[in-house]
C-alpha positions in Angstrom: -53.2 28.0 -44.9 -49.7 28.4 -43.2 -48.5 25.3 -43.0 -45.6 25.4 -40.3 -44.8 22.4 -38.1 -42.7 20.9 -36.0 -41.8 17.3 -36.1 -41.6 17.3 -32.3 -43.7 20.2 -31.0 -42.7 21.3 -27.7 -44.1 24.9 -26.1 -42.6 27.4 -23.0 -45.0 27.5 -20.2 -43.9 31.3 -18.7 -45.3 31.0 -14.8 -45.3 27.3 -14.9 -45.3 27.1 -10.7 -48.4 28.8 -10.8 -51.8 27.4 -10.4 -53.1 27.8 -14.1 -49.3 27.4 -15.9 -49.7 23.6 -13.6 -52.8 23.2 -15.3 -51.2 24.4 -18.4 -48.7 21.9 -18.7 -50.9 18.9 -17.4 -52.8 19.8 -20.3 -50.2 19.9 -22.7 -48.8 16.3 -21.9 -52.0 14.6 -22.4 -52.0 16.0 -25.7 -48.6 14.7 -26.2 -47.1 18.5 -26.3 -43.4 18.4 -24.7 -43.4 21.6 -22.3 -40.9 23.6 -21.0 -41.3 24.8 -17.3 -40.3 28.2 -17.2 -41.0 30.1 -14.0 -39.1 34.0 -12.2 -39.1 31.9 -8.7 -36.1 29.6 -8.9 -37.0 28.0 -5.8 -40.5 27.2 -6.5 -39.4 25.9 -9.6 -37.2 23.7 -7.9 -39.3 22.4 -5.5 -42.6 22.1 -8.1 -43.9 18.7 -8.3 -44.9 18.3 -12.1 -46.7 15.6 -14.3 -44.7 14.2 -16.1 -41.4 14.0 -13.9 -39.4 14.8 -16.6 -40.6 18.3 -18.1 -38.0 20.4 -18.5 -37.1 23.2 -16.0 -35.8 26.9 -17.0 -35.6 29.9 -15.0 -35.8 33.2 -16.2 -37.2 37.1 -15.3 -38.8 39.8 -17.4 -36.1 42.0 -16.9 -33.5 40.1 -18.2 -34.2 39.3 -21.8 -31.3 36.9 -22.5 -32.8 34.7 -19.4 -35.8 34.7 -21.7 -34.2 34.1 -24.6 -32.3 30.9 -23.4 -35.5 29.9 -21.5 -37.5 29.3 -25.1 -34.8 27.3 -27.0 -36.1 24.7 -29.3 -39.4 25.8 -28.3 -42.4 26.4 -30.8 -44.2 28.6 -28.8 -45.3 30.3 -25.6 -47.5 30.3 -22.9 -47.5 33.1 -20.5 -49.7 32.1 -17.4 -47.8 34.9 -15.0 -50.1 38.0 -14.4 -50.1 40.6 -13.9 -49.9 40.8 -17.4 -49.2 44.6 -17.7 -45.4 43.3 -15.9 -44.8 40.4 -18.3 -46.7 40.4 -21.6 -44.5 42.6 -23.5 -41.2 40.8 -21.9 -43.0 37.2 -23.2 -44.1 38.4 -26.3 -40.5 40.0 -27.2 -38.9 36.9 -26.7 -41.1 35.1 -28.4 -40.6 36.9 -31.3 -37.2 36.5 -31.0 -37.1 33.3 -31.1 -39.5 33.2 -34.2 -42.2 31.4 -32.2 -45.8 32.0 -31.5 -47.3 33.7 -28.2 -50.3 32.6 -26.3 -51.4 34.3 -23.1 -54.2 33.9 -20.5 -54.7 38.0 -19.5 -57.9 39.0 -18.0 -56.5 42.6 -18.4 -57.7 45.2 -20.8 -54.8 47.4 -20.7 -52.3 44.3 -21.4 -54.9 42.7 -23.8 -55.0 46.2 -26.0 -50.9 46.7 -25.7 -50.0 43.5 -26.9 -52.7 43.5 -29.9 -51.4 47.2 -30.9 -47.9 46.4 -30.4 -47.6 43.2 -32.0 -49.5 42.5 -34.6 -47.1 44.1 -37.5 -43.8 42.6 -35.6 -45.7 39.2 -36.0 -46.3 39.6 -39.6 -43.1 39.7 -40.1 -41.9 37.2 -38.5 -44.6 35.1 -39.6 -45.9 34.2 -35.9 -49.5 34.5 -34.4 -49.8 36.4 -31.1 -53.1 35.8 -29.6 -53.6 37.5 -26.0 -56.6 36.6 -23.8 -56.9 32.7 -24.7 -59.0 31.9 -21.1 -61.6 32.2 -19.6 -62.2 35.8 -18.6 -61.6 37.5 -22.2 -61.3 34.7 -24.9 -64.1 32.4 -24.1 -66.7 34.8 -23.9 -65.0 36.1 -27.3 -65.1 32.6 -29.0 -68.7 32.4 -27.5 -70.1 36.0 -29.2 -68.6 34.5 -32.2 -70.4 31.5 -32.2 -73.6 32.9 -31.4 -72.9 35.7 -34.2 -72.7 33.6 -37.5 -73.2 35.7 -40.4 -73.7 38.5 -38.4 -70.4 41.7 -38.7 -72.3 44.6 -36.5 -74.9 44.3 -33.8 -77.1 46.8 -31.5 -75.7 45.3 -28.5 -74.0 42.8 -26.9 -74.4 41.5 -23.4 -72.1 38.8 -21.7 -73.3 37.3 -18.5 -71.2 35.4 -16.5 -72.4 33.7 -13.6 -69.9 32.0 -11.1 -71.3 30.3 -7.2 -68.2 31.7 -5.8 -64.4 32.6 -6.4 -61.4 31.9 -4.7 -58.8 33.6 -6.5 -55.3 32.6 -7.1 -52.1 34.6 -5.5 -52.0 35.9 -9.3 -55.4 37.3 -9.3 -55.5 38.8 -5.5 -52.3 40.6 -6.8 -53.8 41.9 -10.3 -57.2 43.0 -8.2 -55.3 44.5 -5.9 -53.4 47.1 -8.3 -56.6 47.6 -10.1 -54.9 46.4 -13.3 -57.7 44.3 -15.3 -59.4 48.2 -16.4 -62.5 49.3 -16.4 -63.7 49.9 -20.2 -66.9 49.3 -21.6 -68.7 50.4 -25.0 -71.1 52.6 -25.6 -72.6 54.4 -28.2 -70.1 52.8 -30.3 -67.2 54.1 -28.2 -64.8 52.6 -25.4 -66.1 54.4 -22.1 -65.3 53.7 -18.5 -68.1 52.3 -16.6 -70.2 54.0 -14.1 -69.5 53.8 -10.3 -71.2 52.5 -8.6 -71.1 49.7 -11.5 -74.5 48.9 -12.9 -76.8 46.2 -12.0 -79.5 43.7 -13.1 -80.8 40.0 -12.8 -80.0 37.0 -14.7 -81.8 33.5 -14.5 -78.7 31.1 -15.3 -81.0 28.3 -14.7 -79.2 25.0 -12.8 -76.9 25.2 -10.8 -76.6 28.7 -10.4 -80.2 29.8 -10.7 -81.2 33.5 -10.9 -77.9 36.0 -9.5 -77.7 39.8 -9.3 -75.0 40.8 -11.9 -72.8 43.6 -11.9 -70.7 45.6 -14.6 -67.4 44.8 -14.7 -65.6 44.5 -17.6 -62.6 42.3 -18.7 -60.8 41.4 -21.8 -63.5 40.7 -23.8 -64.3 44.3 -24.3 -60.8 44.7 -26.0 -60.9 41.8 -28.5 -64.4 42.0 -29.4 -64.5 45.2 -31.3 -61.4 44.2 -33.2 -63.6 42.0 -35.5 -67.1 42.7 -34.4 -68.5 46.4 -34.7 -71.4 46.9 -32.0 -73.1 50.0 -30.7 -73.1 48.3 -26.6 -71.2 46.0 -25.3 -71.3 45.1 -21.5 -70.3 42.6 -19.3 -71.5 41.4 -16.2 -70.7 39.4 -13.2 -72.2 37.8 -10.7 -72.2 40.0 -7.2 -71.1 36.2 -5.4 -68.1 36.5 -7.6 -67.1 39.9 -7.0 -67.5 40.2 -3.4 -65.6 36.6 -3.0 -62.3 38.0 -4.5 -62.8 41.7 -2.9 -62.9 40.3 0.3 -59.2 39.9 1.7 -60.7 37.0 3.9 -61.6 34.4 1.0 -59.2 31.3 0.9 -56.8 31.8 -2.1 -57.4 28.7 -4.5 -55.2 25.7 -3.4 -52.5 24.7 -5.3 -52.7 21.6 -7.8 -50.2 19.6 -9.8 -53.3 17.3 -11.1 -55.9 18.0 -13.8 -58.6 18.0 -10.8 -60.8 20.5 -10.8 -63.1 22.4 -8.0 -66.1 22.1 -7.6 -66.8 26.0 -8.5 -69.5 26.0 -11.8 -69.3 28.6 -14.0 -71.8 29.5 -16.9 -71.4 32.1 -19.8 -74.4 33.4 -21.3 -73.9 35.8 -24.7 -77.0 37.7 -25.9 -76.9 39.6 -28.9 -79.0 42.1 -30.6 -79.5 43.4 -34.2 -82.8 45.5 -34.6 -85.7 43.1 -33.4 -83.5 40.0 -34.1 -81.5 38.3 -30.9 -79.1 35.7 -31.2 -77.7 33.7 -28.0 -75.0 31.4 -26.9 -73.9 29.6 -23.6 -71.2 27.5 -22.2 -71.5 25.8 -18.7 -68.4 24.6 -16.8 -66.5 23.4 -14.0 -63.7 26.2 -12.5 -62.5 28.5 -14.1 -58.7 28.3 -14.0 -58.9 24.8 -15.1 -61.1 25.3 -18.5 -58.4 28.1 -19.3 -56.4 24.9 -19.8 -57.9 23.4 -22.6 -58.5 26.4 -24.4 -54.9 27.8 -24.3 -53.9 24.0 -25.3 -56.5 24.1 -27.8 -55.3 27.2 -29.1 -51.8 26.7 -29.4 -52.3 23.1 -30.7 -53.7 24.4 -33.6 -51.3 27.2 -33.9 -48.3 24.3 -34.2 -50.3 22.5 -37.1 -50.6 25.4 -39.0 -54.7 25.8 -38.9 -54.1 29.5 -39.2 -54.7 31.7 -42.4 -51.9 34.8 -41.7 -49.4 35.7 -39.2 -50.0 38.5 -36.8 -51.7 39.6 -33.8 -55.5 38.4 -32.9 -58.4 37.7 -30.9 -59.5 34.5 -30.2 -62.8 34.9 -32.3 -60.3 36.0 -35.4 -57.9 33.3 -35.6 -60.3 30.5 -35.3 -63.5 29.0 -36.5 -65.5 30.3 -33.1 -68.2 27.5 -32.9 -65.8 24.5 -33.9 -63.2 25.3 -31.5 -66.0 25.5 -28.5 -67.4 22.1 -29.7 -63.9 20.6 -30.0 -63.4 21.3 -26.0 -65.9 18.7 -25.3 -68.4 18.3 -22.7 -65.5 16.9 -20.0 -64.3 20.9 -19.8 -67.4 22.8 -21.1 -71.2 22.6 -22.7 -71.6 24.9 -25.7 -74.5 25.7 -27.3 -76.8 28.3 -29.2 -79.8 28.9 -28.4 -82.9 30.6 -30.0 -83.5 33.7 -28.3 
């Protein structure tokens, strides 16, 4: 086990104005993490209102890698909350790198997701760093949640991920990434990465409370990137719920209100994994409360462990690689999200 630490941890939050980086950091300081506010807009960093009083505020832009570089001094790592991802992931991550410190991110996107794995995995080895893309909800939570439900398990038939939300109003962030199509369209099937059928396809899931029974669509996130770097499966498709989708189509839905507390909405989410190996089925699910505030705890979670050293090698992973799957959903506890398997 690598055992790096730092006697007084302290981690970047990159898009700390935003509504998950406020999260992010709220998060952070009741885990007694020192953060680091780092944000493009000076003015909004200026005028941000953040708990505690006296986090520490840097500006810097993704095309300007010395702002970057100053922005992460004496940090231990970074979050990157500012999508789209595709416009600063590889900035982040480079500077990271740099700096010699580990990179977290909360990217929905596939394209992002696929880049950063490819690109950084053997520049992490060697500078003895974990990158880990996708540590949120969309992406790494349903990852960590396959994993769970997997076990002993290496290949499966298929693997279905559910998600059921009662509705969605998106952040600035995720109007913007919708908008310019950027989170991809890649599924898997027949063992290879193919681009989903339009129109997407459909079926009927019974969530049971609060959400009940919900028409799903196909669309794809994340997950379908870092899944298949540790799991090898024939299908693997992910749905959401119609509410969901036509909430953040629809240019009319209220964008999510800004918070610089740990309150969350009153939006309930539930995940629900089901996996097949010949006649055998295995089956996991996580039930919530809004889904930019559980990505808090989970990038926290991540990173926290990360800064103790609880990981085997340096490089670039999926959530489900670095970390013991069903220990790091029970460790989340039931205050930010109900794990369990089930028998299918």
């Amino acid at each position: 086990m690598n055992e790096k630490k730092s006697a007084k941890p302290c981690v970047g939050v990159f898009g700390a104005t935003g509504h998950t980086g406020r999260f992010v950091i709220a998060e952070l300081t009741r885990r007694g993490i020192a953060s680091i506010a780092i944000a493009r807009d000076a003015g909004a960093l200026e005028a941000a209102e953040f708990l505690p009083t006296d986090v520490l505020r840097r500006h810097a832009t993704v095309d300007d890698p010395s702002s970057l570089d100053l922005t992460l001094q004496g940090a231990n790592a970074v979050i990157n909350c500012a999508g789209p991802f595709a416009d600063t992931a590889e900035a982040v991550a480079s500077a990271a790198l740099r700096a010699g410190i580990h990179y977290i991110d909360v990217c929905a996107e596939q394209g992002a997701a696929k880049l950063t794995l490819e690109n950084f995995d053997d520049p992490a080895r060697k500078a003895g760093v974990v990158v880990l893309p996708s540590m949120a909800f969309y992406g790494g939570l349903a990852d960590l949640l396959v994993t769970a439900a997997l076990e002993d398990w290496k290949s499966t038939d298929s693997i279905e991920i559910m998600i059921g939300l009662d509705s969605w109003h998106p952040t600035r962030g995720t109007r913007i990434t919708v908008d310019r199509k950027a989170v991809g369209n890649l599924m898997i099937t027949k063992g290879l990465l193919t681009p989903t059928p339009s129109p997407p396809a459909q079926k009927k899931w019974d969530f049971g409370e609060p959400l009940g029974v919900q028409t799903l669509l196909e669309v794809p996130f994340s997950e379908i990137i870092l899944l298949p770097r540790h799991v090898k499966t024939t299908e693997l498709h992910n749905y959401l719920s119609v509410l969901a989708v036509n909430d953040v189509l629809n240019s009319d839905t209220p964008l999510r209100k800004e918070t610089d507390t740990t309150e969350r909405s009153n939006q309930n989410f539930v995940i629900d994994a089901l996996i097949t190996r010949g006649n055998e089925r295995r089956r996991a699910v996580v039930r919530g409360q809004d889904i930019y505030a559980i990505s808090a705890p989970l990038v926290c979670e991540a990173v926290q462990r990360l800064l103790k050293g609880h990981y085997s090698v340096a490089g670039a992973f999926a959530p489900g690689e670095a970390f013991d799957a069903k220990d790091f959903l029970l460790t989340l506890g039931p205050d930010n999200a109900k794990f369990q398997v089930i028998a299918a």
